[in-house]
ZALUMZA-525376 format. One record per residue (C-alpha): residue in three letters; x, y, z; residue number from 1. Coordinates in pm, whole numbers, plus 32768, in hexadecimal, padded with zeros to 4 digits. Layout:
BEGIN
+-----+------+------+------+-----+
|   r |    u |    v |    w |   k |
+-----+------+------+------+-----+
| ALA |    X |    Y |    Z | NUM |
...
+-----+------+------+------+-----+
END
This chain:
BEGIN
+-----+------+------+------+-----+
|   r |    u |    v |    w |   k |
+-----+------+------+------+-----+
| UNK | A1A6 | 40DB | 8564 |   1 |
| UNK | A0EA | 41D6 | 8482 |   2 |
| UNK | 9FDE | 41CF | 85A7 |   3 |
| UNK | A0F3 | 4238 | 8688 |   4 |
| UNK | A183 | 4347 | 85C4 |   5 |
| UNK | A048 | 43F7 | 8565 |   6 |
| UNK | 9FDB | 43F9 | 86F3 |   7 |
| UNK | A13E | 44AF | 8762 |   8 |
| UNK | A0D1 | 458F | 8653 |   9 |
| UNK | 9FA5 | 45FD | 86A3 |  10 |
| UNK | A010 | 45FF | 87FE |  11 |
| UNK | A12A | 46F2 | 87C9 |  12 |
| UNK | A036 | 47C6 | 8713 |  13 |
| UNK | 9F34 | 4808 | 87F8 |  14 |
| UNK | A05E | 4873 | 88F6 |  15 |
| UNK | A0BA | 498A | 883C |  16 |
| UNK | 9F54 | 49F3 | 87E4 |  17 |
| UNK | 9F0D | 49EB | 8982 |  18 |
| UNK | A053 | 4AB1 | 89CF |  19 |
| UNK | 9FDD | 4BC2 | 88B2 |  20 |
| UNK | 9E77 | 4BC0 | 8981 |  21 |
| UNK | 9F3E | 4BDC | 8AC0 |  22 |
| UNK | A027 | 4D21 | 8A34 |  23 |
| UNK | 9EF2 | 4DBF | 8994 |  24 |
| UNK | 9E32 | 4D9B | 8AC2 |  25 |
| UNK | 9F48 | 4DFB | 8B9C |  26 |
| UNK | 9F56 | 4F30 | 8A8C |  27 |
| UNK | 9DD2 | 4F98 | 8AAB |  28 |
| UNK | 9E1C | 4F85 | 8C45 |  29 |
| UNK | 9F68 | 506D | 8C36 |  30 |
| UNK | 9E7E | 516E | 8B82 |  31 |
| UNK | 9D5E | 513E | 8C2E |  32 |
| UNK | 9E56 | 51BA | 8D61 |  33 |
| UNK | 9EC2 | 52D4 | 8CAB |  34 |
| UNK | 9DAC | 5377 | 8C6E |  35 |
| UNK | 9D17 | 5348 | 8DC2 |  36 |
| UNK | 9E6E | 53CF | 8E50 |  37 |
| UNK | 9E4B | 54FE | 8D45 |  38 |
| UNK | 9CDA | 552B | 8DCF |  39 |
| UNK | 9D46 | 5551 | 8F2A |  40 |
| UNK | 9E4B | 5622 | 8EF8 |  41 |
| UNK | 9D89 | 5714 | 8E61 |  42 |
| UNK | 9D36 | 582A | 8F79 |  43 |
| UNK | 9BD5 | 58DD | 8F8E |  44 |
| UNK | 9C05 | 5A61 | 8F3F |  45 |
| UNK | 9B96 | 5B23 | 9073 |  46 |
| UNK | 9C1F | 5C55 | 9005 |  47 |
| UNK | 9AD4 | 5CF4 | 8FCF |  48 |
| UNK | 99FD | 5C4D | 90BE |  49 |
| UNK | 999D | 5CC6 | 91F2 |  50 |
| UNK | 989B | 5BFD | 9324 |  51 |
| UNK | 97BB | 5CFB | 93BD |  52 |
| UNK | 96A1 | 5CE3 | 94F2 |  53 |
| UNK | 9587 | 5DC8 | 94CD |  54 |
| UNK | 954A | 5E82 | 9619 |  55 |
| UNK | 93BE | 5E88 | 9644 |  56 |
| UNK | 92B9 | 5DC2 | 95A7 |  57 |
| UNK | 9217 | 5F17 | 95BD |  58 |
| UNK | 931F | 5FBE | 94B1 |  59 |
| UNK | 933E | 5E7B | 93DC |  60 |
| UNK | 927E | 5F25 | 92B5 |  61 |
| UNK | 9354 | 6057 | 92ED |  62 |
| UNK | 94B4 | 5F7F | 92D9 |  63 |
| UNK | 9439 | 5EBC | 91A4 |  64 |
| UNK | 93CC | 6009 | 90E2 |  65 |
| UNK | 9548 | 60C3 | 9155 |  66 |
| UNK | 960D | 5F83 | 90B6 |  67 |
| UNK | 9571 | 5F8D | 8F76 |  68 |
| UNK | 9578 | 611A | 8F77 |  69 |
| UNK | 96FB | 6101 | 8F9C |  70 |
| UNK | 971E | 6000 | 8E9F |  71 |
| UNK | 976D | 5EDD | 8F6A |  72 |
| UNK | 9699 | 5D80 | 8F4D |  73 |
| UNK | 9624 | 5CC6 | 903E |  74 |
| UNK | 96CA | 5B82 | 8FE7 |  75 |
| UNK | 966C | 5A78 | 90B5 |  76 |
| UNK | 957A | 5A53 | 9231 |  77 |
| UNK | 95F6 | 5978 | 9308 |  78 |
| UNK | 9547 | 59B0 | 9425 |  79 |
| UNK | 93DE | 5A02 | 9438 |  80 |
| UNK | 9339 | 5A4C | 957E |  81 |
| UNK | 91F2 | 5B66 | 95BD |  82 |
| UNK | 92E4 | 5C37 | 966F |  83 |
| UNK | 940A | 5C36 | 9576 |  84 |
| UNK | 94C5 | 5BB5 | 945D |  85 |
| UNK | 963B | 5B55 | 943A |  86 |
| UNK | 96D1 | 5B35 | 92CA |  87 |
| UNK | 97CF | 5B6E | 91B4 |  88 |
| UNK | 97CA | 5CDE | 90EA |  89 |
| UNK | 9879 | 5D00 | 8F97 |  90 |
| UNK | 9933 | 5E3C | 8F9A |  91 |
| UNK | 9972 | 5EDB | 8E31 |  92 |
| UNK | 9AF2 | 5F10 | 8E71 |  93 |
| UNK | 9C15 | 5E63 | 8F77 |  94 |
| UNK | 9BE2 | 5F9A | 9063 |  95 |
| UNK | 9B65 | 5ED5 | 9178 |  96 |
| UNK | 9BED | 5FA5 | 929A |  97 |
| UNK | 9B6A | 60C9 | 91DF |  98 |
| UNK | 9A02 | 6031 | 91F2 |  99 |
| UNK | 9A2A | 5FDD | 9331 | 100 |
| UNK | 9A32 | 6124 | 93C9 | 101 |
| UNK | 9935 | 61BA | 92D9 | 102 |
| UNK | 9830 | 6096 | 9348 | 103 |
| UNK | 988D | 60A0 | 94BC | 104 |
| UNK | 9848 | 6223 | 94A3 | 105 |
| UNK | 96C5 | 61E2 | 9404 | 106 |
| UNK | 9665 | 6135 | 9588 | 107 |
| UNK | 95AE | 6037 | 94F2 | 108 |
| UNK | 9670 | 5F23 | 9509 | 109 |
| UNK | 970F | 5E4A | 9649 | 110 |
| UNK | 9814 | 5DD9 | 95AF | 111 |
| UNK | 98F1 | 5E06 | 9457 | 112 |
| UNK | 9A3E | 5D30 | 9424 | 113 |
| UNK | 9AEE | 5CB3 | 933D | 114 |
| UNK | 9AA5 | 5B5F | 92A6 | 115 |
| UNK | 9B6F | 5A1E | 9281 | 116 |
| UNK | 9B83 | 58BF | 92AD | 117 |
| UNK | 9A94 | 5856 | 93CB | 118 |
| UNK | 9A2D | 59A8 | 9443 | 119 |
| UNK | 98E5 | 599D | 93D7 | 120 |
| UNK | 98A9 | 5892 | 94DB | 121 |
| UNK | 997B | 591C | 95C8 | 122 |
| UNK | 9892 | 5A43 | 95DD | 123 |
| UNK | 9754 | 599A | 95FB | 124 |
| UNK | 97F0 | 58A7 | 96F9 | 125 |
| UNK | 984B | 59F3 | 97D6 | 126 |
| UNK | 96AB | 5A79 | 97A1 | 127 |
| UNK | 9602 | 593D | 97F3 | 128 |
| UNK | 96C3 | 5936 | 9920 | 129 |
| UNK | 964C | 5A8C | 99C2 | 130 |
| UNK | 9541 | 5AA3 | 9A9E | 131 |
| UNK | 94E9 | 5BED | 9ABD | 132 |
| UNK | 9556 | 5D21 | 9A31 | 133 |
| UNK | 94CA | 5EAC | 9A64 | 134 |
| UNK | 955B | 5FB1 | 99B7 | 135 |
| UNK | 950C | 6126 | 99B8 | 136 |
| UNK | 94F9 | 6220 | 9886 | 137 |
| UNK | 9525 | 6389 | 98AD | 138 |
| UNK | 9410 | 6499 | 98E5 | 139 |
| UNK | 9447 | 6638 | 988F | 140 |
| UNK | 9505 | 668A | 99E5 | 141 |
| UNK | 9604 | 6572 | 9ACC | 142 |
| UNK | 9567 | 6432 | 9ADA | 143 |
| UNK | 965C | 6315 | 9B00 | 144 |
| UNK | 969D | 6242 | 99D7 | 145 |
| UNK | 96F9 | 610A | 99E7 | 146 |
| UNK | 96C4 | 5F8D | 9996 | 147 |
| UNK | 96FF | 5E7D | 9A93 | 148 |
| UNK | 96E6 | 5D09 | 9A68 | 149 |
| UNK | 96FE | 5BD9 | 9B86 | 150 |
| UNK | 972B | 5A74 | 9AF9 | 151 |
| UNK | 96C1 | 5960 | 9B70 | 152 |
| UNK | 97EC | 58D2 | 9C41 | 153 |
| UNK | 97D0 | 5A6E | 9D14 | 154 |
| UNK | 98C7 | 5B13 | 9C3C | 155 |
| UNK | 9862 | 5C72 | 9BDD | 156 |
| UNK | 98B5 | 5D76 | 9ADE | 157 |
| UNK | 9895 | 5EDF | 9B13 | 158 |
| UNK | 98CA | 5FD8 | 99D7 | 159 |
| UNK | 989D | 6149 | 9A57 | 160 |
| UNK | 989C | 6234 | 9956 | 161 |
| UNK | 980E | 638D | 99D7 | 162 |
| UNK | 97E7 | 6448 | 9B09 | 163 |
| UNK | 9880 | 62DE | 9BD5 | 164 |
| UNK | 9951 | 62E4 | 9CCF | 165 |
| UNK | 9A39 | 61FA | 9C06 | 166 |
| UNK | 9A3F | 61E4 | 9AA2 | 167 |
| UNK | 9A8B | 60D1 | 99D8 | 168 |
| UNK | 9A8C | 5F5C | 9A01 | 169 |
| UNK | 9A95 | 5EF2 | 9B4C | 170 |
| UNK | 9A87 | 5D69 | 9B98 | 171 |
| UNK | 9A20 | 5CA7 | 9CFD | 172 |
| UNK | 9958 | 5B88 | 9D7B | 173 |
| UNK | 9859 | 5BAB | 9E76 | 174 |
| UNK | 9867 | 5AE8 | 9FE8 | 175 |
| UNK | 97F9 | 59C5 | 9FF5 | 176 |
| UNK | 96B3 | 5A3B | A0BB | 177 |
| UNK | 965F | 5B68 | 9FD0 | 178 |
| UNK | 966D | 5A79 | 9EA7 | 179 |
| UNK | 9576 | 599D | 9F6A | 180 |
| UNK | 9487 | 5ABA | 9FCB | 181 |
| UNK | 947B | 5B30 | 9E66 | 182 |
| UNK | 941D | 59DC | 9DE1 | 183 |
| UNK | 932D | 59B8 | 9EEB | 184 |
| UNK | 928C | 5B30 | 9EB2 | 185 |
| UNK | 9277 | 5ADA | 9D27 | 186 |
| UNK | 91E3 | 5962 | 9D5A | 187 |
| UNK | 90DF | 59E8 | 9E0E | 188 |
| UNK | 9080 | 5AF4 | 9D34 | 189 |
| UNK | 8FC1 | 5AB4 | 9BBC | 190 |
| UNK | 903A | 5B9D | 9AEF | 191 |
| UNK | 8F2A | 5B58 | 99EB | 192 |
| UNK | 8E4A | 5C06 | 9ABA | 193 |
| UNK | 8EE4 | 5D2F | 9A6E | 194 |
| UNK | 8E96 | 5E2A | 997F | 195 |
| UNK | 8FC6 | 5E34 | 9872 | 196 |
| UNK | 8FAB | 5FAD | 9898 | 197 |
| UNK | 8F3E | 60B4 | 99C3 | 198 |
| UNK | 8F6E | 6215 | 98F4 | 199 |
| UNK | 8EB9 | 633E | 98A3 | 200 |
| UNK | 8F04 | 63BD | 9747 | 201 |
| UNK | 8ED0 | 64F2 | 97A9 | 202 |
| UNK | 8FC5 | 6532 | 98A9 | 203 |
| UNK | 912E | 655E | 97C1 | 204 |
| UNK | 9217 | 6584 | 98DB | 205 |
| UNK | 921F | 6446 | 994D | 206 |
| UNK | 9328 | 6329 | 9955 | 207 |
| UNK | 92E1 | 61FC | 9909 | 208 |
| UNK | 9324 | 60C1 | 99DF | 209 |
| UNK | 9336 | 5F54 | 9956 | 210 |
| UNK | 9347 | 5E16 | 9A2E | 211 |
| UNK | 935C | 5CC6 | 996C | 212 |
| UNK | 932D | 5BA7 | 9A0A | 213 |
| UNK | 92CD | 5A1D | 9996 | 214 |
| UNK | 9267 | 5A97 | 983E | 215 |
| UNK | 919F | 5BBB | 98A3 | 216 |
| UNK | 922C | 5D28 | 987F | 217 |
| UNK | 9162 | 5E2B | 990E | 218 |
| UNK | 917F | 5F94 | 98C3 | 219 |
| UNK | 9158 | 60B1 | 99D1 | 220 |
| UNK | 913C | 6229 | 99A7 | 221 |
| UNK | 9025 | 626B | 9AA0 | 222 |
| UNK | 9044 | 6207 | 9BE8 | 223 |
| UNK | 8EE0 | 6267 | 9C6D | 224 |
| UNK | 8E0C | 612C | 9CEF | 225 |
| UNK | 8F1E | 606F | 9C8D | 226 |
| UNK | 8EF1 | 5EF4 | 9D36 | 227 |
| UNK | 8FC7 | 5EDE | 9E91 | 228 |
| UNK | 9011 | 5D99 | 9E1C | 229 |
| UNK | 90E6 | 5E12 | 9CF0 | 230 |
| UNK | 9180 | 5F2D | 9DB2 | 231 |
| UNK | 91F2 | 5E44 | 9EA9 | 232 |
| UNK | 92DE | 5D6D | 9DA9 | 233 |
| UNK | 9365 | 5EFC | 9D1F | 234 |
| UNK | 93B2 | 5F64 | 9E5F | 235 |
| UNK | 9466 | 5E4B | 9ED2 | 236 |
| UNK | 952B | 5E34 | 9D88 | 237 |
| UNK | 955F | 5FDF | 9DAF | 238 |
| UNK | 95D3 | 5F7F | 9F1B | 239 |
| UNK | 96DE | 5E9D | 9EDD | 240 |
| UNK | 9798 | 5F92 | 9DD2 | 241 |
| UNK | 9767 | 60A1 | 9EFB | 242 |
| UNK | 9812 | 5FCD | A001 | 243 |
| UNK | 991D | 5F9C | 9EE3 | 244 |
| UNK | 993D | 6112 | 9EC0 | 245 |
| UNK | 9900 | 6109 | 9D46 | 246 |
| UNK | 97D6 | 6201 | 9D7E | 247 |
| UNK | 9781 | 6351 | 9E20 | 248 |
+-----+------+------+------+-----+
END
């Protein structure tokens, strides 16, 4: 009987010791969800970020020196490539559409937006997928300026700026057989056999032309004995924006 007795002790014991395990466990859980809730609700501060693309690997240097000249960091590079570099400036205030027109103004960089959640990746997402770009900088009289891009699927971006026909953004895809002549023109071209630069220092009025292509950017200000080759891909790119009437 004592045997008994002792055993429906211990055995009501050792149920309240497991149901205090259970609520102290279940306790430690409820917590552990807190704080993983109070993590994620916790939003990133943007407010004084913003995700730039230098222009030219040629101007890099010159981008890099005007940041820290102005104050601003450069916080993080996300993308790397020997033509250009995407990533994430600090700015020293919240004035971001302030800093935004005073960096789009220095014509060093391709792009300058505002940052936030995913549009770092966003951005490089929309470079990796161009195939060739060309833009145009300005000389001392009225040569065009412009910047023109053509992705990968034949949709092309046109950006005039001076002495166009059209300013401004102007967005349309190519035919079906320009897209496949320009593929065909550019796969059977190496564009490291190209000098990154045709120029004569000592000619100042000159524009300057860049064409970037798989990698490669190559800078033009003199077009004497320039290869027929390379001509060929700007004149067909020049040709399509004329048949557009963007140009004249």
């Amino acid at each position: 009987m004592k045997y008994i007795l002792f055993s429906l002790l211990v055995f009501l014991l050792s149920c309240k010791t497991s149901k205090k395990v259970k609520e102290g466990v279940s306790s430690t859980s409820n917590q552990n969800k807190e704080i993983i809730k109070e993590k994620s609700d916790i939003k990133k501060d943007y407010s004084r970020e913003l995700v730039v693309v230098l222009k030219h690997e040629h101007n890099n240097k010159e981008a890099l020196e005007l940041l820290k000249n102005s104050s601003i960091g450069w916080k993080d590079v996300d993308y790397n490539s020997k033509v250009t570099k995407i990533g994430v400036i600090s700015l020293p205030d919240n004035q971001r559409e302030v800093w935004i027109k005073r960096l789009e103004k220095q014509n060093v960089f391709k792009k300058v937006i505002k940052n936030g959640t995913g549009v770092v990746d966003k951005v490089i997402k929309k470079e990796e997928n161009i195939l060739i770009s060309l833009s145009k900088t300005a000389c001392f009289g009225d040569c065009p300026v412009y910047e023109v891009s053509i992705e990968k699927d034949g949709k092309l971006i046109f950006n005039g700026k001076k002495y166009v026909k059209e300013k401004g953004t102007h967005i349309f895809s190519l035919e079906a057989n320009q897209l496949k002549n320009l593929k065909n023109l550019l796969n059977k071209n190496d564009f490291n056999s190209f000098k990154r630069t045709y120029d004569n220092p000592k000619i100042q009025d000159l524009s300057s032309t860049f064409i970037t292509y798989d990698n490669e950017q190559i800078k033009i200000r003199l077009w004497k004995n320039l290869p027929e080759k390379l001509i060929e891909i700007h004149e067909f790119i020049v040709d399509i924006l004329y048949k557009k009437m963007l140009l004249e």
